[in-house]
C-alpha positions in Angstrom: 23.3 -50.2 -29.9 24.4 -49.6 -33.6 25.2 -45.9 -32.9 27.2 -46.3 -30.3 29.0 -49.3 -31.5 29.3 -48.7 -34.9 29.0 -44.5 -34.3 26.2 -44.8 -37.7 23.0 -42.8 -37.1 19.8 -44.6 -38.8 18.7 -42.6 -41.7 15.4 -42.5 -39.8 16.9 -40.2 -37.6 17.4 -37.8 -40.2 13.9 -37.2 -41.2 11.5 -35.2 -39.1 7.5 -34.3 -39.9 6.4 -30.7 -39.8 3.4 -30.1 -39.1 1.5 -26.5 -38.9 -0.2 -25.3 -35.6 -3.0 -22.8 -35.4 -1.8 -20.0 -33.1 -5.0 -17.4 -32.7 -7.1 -15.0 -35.4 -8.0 -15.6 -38.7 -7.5 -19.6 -39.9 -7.1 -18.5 -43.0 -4.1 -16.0 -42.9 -0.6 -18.2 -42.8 1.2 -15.8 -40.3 -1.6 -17.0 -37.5 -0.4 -20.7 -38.3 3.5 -21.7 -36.3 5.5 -25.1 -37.9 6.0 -27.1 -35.7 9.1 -30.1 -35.9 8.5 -33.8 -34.8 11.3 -36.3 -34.7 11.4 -39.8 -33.6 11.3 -40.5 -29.6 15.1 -42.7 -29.9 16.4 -39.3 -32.1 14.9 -36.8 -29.1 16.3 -39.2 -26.2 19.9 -39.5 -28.5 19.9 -35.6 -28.9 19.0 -34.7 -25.1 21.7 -37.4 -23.9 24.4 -35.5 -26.0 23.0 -32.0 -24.8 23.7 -33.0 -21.2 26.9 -34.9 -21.9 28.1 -31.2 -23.4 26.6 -29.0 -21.3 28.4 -31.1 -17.8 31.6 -30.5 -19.8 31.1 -27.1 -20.5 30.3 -26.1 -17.3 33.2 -28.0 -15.6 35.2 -25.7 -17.9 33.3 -22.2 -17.3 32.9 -22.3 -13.5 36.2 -21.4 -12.7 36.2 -18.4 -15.4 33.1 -16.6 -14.3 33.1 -14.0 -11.3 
């Protein structure tokens, strides 16, 4: 409820873990190996939540524009 109430985000929210991901080929060679980003499950849920909210007003306003 702090966020909405007192619009703060938890500092928390700002960190995130990267971690590397083997992709295929050589283990060795970096370019076979993709970063990946993990954030906090109350950050992802916060983040999607604001997506939607945007994207409902952004379509209200582009419908009526497109052909």
């Amino acid at each position: 409820m702090e966020v909405w109430e007192e619009e703060h985000l938890p500092q928390e929210w700002y960190r995130s873990y990267i971690v590397k991901l083997y992709k295929k080929g050589n283990l060795r060679d970096c370019k076979n190996h993709q970063g990946m980003s993990l954030m906090l499950v109350t950050r992802k849920i916060f983040n999607r939540i604001i997506l939607l909210r945007l994207q409902e007003a952004g379509d209200a306003k582009l419908r009526d524009k497109q052909a």
